[in-house]
mmCIF file of the N, C-alpha and C atoms, coordinates in Angstrom:
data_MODEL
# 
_entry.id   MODEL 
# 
loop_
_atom_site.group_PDB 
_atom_site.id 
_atom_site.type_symbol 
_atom_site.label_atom_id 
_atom_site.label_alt_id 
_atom_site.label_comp_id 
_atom_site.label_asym_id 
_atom_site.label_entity_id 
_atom_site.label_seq_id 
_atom_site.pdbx_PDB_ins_code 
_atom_site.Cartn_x 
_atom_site.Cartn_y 
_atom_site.Cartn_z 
_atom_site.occupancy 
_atom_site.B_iso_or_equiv 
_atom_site.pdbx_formal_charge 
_atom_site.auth_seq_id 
_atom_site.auth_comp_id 
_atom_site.auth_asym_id 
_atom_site.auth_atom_id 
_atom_site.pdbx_PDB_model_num 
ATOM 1   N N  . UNK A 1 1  ? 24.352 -38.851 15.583  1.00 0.00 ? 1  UNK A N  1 
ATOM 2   C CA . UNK A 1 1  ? 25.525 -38.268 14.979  1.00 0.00 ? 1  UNK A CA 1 
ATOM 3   C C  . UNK A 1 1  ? 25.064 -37.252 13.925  1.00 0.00 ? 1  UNK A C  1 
ATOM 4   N N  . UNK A 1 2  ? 25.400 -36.069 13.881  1.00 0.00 ? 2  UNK A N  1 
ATOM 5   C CA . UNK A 1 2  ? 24.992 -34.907 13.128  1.00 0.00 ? 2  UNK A CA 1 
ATOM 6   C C  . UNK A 1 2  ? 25.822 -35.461 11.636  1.00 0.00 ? 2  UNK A C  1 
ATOM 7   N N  . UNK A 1 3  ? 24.719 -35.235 10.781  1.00 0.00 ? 3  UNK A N  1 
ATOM 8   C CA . UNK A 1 3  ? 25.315 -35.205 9.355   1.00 0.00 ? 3  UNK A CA 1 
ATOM 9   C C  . UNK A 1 3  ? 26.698 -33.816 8.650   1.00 0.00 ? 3  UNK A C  1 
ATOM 10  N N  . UNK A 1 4  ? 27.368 -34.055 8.123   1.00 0.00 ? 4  UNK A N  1 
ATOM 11  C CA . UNK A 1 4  ? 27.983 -33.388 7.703   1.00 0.00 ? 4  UNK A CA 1 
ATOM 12  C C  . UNK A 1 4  ? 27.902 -32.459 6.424   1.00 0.00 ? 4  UNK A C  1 
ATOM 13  N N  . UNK A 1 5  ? 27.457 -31.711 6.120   1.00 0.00 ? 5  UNK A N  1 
ATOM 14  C CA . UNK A 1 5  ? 27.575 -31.002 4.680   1.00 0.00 ? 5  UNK A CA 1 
ATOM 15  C C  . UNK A 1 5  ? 28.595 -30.964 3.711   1.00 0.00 ? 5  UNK A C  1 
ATOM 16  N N  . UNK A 1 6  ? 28.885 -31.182 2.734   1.00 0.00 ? 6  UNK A N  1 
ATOM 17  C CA . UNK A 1 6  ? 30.131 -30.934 1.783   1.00 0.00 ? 6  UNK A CA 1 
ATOM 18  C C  . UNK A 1 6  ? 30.401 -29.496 2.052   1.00 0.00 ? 6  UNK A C  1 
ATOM 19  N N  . UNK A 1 7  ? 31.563 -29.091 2.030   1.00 0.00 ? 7  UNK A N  1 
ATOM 20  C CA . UNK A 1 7  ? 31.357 -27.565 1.846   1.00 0.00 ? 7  UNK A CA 1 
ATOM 21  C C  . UNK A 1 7  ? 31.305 -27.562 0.716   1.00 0.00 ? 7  UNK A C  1 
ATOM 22  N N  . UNK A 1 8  ? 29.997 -26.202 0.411   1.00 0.00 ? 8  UNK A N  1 
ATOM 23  C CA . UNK A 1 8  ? 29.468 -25.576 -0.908  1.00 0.00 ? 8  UNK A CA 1 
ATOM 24  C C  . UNK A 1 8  ? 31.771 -25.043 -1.724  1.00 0.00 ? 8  UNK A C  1 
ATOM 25  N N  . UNK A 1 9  ? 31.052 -24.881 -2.844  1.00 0.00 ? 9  UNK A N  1 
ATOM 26  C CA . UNK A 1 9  ? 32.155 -24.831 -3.740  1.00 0.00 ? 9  UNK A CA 1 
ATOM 27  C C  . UNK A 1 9  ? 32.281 -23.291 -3.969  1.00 0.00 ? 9  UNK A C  1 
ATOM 28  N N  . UNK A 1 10 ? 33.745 -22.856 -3.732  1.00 0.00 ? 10 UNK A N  1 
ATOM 29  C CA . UNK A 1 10 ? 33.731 -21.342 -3.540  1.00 0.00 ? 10 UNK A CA 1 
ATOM 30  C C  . UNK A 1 10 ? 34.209 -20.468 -4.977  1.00 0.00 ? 10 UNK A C  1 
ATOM 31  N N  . UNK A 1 11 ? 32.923 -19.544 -4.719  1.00 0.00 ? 11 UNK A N  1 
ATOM 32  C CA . UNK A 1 11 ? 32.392 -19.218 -6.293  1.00 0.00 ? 11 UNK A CA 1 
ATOM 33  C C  . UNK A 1 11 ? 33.692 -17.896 -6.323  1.00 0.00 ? 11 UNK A C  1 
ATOM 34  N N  . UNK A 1 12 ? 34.714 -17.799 -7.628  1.00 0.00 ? 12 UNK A N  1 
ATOM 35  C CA . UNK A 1 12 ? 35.477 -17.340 -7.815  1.00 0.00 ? 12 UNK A CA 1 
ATOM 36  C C  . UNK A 1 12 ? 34.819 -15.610 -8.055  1.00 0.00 ? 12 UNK A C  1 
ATOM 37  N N  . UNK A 1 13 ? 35.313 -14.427 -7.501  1.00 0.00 ? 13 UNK A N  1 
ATOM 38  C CA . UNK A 1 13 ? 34.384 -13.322 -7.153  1.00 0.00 ? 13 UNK A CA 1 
ATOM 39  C C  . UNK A 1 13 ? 34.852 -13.042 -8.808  1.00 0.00 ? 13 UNK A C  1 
ATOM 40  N N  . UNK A 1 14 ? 35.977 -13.328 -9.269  1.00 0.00 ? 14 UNK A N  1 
ATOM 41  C CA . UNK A 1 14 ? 36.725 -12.660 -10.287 1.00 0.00 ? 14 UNK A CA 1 
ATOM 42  C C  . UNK A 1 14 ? 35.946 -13.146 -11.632 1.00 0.00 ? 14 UNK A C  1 
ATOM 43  N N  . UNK A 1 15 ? 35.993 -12.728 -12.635 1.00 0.00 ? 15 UNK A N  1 
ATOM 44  C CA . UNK A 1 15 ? 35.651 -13.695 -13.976 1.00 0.00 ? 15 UNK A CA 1 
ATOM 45  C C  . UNK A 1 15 ? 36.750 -14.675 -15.052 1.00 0.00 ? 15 UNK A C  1 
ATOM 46  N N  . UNK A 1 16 ? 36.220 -15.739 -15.235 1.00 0.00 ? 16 UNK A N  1 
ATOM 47  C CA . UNK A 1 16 ? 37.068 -16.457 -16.118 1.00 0.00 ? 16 UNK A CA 1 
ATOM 48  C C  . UNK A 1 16 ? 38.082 -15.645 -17.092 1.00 0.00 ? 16 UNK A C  1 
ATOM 49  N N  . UNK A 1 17 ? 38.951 -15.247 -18.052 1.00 0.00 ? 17 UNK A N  1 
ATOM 50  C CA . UNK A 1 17 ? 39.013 -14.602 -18.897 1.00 0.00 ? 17 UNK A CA 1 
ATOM 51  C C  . UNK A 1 17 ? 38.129 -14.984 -20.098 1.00 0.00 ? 17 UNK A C  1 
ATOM 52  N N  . UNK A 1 18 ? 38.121 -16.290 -20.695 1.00 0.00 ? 18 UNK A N  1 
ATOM 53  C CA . UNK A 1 18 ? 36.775 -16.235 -21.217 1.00 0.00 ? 18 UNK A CA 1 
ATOM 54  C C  . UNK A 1 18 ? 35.800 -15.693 -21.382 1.00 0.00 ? 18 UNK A C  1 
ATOM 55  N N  . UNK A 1 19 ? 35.165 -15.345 -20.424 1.00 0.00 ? 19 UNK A N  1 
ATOM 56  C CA . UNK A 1 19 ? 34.167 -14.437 -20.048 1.00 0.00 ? 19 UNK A CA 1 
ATOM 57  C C  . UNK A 1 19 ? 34.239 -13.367 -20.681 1.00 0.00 ? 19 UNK A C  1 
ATOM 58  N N  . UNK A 1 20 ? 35.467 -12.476 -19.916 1.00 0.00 ? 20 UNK A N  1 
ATOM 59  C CA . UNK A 1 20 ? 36.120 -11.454 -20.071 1.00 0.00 ? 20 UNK A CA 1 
ATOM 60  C C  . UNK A 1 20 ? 36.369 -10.685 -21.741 1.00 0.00 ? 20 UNK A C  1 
ATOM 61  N N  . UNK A 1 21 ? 36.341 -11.877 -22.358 1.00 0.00 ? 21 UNK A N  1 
ATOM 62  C CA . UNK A 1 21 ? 36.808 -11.639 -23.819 1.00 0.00 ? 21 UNK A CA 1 
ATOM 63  C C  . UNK A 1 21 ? 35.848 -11.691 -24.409 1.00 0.00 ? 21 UNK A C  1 
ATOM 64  N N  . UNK A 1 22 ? 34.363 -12.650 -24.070 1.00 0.00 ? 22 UNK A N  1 
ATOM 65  C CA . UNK A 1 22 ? 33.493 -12.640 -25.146 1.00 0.00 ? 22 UNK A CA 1 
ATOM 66  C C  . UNK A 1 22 ? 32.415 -11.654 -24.792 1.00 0.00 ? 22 UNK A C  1 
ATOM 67  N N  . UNK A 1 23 ? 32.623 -11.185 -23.494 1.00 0.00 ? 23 UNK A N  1 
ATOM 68  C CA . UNK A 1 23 ? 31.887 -9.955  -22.996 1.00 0.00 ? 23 UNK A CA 1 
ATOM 69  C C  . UNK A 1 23 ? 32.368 -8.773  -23.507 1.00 0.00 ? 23 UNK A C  1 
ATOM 70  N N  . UNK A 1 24 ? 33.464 -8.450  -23.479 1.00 0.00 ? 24 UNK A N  1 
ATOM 71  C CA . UNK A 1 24 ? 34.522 -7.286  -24.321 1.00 0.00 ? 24 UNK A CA 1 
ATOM 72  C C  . UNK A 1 24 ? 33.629 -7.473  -25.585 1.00 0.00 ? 24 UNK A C  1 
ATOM 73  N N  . UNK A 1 25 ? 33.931 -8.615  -26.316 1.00 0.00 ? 25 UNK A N  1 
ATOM 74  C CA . UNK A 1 25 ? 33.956 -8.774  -28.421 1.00 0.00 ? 25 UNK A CA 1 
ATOM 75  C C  . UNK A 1 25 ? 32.012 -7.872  -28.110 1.00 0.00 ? 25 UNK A C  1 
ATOM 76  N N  . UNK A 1 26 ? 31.187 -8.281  -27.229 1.00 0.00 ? 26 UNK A N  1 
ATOM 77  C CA . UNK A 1 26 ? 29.930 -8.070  -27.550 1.00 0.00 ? 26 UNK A CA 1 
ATOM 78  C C  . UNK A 1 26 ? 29.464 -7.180  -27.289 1.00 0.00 ? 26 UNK A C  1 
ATOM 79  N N  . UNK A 1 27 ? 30.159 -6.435  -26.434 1.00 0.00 ? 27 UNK A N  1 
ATOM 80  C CA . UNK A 1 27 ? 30.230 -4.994  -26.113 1.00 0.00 ? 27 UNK A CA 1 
ATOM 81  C C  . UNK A 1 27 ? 30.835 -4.136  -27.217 1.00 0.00 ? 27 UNK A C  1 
ATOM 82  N N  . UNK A 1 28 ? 31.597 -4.303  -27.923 1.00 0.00 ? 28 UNK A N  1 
ATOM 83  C CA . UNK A 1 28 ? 32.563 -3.695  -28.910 1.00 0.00 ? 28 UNK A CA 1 
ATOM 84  C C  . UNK A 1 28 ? 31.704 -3.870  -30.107 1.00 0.00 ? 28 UNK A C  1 
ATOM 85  N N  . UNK A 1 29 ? 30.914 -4.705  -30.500 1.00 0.00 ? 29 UNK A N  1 
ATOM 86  C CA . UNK A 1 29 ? 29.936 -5.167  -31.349 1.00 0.00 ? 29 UNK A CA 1 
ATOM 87  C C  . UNK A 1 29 ? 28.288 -4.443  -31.297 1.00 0.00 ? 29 UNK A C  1 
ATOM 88  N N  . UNK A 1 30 ? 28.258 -4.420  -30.560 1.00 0.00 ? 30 UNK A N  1 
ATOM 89  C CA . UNK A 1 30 ? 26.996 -3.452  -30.107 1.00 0.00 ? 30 UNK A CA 1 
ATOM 90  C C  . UNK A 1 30 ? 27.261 -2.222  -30.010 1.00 0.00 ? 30 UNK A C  1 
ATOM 91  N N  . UNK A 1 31 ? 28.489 -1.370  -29.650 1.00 0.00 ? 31 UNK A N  1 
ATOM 92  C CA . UNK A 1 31 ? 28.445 -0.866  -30.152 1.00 0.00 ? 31 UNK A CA 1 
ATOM 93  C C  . UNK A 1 31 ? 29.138 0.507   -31.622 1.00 0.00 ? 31 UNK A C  1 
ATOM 94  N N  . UNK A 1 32 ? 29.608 -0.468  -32.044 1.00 0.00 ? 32 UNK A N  1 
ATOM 95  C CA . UNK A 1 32 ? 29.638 -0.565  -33.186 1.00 0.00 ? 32 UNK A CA 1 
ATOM 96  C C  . UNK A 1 32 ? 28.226 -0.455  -34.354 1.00 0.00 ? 32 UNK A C  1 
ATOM 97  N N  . UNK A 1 33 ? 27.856 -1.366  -33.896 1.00 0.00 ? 33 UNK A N  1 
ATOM 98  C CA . UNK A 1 33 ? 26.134 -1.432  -34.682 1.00 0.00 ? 33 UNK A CA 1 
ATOM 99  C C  . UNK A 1 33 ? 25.695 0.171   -34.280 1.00 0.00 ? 33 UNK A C  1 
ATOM 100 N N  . UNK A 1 34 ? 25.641 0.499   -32.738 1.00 0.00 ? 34 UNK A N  1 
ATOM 101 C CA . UNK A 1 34 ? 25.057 1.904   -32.713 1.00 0.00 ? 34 UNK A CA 1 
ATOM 102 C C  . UNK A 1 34 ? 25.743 2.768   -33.487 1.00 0.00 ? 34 UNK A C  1 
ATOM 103 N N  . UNK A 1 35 ? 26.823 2.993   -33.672 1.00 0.00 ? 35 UNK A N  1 
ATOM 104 C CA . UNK A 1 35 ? 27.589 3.828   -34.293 1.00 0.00 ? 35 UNK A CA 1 
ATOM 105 C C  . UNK A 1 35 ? 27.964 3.512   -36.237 1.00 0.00 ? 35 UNK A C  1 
ATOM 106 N N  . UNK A 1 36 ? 27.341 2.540   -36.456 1.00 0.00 ? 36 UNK A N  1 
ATOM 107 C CA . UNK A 1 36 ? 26.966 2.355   -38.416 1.00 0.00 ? 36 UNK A CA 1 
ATOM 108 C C  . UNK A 1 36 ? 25.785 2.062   -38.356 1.00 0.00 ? 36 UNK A C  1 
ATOM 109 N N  . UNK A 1 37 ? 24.809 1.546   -37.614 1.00 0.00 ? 37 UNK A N  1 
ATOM 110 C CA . UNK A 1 37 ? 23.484 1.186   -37.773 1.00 0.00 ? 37 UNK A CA 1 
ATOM 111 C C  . UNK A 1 37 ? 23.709 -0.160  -38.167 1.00 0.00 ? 37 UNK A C  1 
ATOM 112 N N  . UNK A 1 38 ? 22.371 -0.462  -38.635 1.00 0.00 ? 38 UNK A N  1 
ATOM 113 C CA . UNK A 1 38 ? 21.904 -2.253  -38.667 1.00 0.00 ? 38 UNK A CA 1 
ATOM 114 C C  . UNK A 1 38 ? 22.725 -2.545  -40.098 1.00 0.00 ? 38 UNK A C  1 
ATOM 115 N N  . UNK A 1 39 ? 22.880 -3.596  -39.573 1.00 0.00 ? 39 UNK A N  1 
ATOM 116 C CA . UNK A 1 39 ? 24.411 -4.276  -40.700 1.00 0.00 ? 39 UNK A CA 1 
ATOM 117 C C  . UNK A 1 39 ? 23.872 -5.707  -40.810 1.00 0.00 ? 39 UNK A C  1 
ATOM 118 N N  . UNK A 1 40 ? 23.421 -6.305  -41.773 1.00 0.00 ? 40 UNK A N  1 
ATOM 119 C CA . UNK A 1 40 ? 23.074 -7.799  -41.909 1.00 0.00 ? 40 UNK A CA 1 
ATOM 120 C C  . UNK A 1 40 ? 24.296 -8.747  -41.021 1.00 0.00 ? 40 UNK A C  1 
ATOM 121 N N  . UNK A 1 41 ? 25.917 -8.299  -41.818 1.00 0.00 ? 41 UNK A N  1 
ATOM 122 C CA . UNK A 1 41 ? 27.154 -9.296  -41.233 1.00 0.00 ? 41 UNK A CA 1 
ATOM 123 C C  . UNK A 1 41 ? 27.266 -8.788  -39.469 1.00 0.00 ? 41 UNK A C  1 
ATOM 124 N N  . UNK A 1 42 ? 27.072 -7.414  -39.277 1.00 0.00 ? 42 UNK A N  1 
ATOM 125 C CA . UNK A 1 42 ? 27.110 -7.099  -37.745 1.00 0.00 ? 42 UNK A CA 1 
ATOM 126 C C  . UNK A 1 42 ? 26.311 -7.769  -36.870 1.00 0.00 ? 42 UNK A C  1 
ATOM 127 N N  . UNK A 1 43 ? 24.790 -7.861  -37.377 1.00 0.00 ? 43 UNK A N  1 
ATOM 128 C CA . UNK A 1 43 ? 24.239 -8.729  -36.401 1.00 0.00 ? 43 UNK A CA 1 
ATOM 129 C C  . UNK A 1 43 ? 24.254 -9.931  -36.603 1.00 0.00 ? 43 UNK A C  1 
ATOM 130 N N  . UNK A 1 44 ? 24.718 -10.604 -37.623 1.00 0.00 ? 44 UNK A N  1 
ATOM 131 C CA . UNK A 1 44 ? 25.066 -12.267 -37.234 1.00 0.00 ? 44 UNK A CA 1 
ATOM 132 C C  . UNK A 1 44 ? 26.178 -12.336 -36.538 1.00 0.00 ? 44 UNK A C  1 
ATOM 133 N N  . UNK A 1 45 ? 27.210 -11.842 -36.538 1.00 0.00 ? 45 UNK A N  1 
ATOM 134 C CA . UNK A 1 45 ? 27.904 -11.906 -35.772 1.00 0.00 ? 45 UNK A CA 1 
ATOM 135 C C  . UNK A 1 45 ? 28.020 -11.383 -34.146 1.00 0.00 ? 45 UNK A C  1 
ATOM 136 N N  . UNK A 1 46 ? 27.048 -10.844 -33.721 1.00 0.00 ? 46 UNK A N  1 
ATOM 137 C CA . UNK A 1 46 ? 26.426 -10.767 -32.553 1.00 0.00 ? 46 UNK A CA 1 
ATOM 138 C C  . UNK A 1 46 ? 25.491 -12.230 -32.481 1.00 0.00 ? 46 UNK A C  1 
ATOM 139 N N  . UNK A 1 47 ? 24.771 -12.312 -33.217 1.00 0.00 ? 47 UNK A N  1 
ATOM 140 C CA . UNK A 1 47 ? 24.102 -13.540 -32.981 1.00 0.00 ? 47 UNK A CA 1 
ATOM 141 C C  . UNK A 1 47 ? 24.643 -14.911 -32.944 1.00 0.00 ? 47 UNK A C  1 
ATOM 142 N N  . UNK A 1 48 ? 26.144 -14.574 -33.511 1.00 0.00 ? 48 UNK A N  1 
ATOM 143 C CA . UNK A 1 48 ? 26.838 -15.911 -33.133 1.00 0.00 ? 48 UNK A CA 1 
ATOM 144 C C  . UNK A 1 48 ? 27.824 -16.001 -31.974 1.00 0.00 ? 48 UNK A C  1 
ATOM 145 N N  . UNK A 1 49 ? 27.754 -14.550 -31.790 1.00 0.00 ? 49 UNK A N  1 
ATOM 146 C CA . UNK A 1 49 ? 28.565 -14.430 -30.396 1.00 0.00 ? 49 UNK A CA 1 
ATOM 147 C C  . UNK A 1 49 ? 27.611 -14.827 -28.922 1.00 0.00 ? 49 UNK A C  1 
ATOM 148 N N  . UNK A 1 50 ? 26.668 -14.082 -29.564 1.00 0.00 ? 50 UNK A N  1 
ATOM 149 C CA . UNK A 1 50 ? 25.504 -14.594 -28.150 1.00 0.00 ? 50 UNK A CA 1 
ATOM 150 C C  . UNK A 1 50 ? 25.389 -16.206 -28.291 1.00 0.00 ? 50 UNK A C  1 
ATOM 151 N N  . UNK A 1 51 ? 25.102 -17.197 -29.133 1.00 0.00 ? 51 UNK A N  1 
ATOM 152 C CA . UNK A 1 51 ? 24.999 -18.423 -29.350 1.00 0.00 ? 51 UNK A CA 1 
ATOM 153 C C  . UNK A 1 51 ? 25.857 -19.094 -28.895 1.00 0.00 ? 51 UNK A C  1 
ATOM 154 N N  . UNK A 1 52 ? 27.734 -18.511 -29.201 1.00 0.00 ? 52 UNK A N  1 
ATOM 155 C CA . UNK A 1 52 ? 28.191 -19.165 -28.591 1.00 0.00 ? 52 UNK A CA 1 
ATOM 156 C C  . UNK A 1 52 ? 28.694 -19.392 -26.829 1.00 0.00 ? 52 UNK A C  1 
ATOM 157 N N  . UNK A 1 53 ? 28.057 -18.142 -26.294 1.00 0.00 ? 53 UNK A N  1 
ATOM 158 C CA . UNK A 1 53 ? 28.301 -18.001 -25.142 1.00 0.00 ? 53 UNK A CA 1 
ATOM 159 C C  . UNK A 1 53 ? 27.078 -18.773 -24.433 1.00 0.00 ? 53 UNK A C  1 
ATOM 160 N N  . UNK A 1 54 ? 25.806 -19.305 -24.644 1.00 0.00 ? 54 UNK A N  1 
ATOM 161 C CA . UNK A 1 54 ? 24.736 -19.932 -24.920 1.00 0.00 ? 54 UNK A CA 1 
ATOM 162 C C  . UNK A 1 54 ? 25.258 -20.998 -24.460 1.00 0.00 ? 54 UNK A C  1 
ATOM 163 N N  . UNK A 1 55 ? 25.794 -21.498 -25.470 1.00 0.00 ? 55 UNK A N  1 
ATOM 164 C CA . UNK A 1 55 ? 26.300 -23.310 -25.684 1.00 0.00 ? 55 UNK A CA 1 
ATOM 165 C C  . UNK A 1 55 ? 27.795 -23.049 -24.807 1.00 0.00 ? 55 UNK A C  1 
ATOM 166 N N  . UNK A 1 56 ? 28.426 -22.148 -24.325 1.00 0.00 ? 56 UNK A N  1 
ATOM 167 C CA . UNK A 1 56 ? 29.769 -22.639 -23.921 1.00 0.00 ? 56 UNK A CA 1 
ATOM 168 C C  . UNK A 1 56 ? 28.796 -22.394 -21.858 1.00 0.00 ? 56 UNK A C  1 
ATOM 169 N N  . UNK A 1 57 ? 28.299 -21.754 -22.258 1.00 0.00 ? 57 UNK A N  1 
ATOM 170 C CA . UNK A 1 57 ? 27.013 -21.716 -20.405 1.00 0.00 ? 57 UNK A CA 1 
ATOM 171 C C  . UNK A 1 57 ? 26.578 -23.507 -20.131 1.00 0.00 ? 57 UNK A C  1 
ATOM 172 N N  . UNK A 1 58 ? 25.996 -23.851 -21.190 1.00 0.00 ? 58 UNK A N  1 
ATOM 173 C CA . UNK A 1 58 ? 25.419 -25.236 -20.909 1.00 0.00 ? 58 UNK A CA 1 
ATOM 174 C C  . UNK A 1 58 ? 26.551 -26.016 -20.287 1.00 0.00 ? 58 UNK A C  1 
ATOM 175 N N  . UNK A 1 59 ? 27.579 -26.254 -21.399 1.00 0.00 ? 59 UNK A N  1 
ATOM 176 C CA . UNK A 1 59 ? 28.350 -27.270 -21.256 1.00 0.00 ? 59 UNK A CA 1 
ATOM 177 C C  . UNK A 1 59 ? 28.918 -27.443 -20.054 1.00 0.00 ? 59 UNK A C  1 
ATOM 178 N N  . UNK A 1 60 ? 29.274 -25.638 -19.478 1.00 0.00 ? 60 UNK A N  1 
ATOM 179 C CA . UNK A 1 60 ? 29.911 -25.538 -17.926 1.00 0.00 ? 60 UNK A CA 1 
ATOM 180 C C  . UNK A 1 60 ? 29.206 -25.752 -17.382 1.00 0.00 ? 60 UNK A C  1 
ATOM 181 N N  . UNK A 1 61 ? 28.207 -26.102 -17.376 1.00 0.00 ? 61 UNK A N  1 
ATOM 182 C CA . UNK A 1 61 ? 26.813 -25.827 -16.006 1.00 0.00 ? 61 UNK A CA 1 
ATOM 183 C C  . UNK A 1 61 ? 26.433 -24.382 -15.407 1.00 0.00 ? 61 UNK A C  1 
ATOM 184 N N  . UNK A 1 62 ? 27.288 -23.637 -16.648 1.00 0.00 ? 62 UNK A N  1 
ATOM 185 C CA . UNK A 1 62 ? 27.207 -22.401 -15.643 1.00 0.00 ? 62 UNK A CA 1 
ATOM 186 C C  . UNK A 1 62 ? 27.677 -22.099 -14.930 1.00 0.00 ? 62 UNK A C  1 
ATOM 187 N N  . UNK A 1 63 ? 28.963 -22.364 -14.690 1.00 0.00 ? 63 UNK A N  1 
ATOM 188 C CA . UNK A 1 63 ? 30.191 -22.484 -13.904 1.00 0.00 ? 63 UNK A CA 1 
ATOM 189 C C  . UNK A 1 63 ? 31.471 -21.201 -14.926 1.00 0.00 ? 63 UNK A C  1 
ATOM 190 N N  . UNK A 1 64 ? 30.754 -20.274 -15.390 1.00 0.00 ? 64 UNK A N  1 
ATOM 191 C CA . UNK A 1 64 ? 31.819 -19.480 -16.065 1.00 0.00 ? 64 UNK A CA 1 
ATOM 192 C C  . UNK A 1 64 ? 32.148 -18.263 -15.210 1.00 0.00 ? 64 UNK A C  1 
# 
């Protein structure tokens, strides 16, 4: 008797809005920085935007 496969899980072509929004804020943030230069509060706040997209990747499995 031939084994059966689960069907694989069908990967949405579109993006979460999630996504959508924290990809926008980091894009808008970068550049920004190009356009005033290096800003102590600009790049933490890139660095907390990248961090949190970091930790919100794990938790999904990567499923964003």
């Amino acid at each position: 008797m031939p084994l059966q496969n689960a069907p694989e899980p069908k990967q949405n072509p579109e993006r979460p809005p999630v996504v959508e929004h924290v990809s926008s804020a980091h894009e808008l943030l970068n550049a920004l920085r190009k356009r005033i230069g290096e800003h102590p509060e600009l790049a933490e706040a890139i660095t907390k935007l990248e961090t949190a997209l970091s930790m919100l990747t794990v938790k999904t499995g990567g499923m964003l």
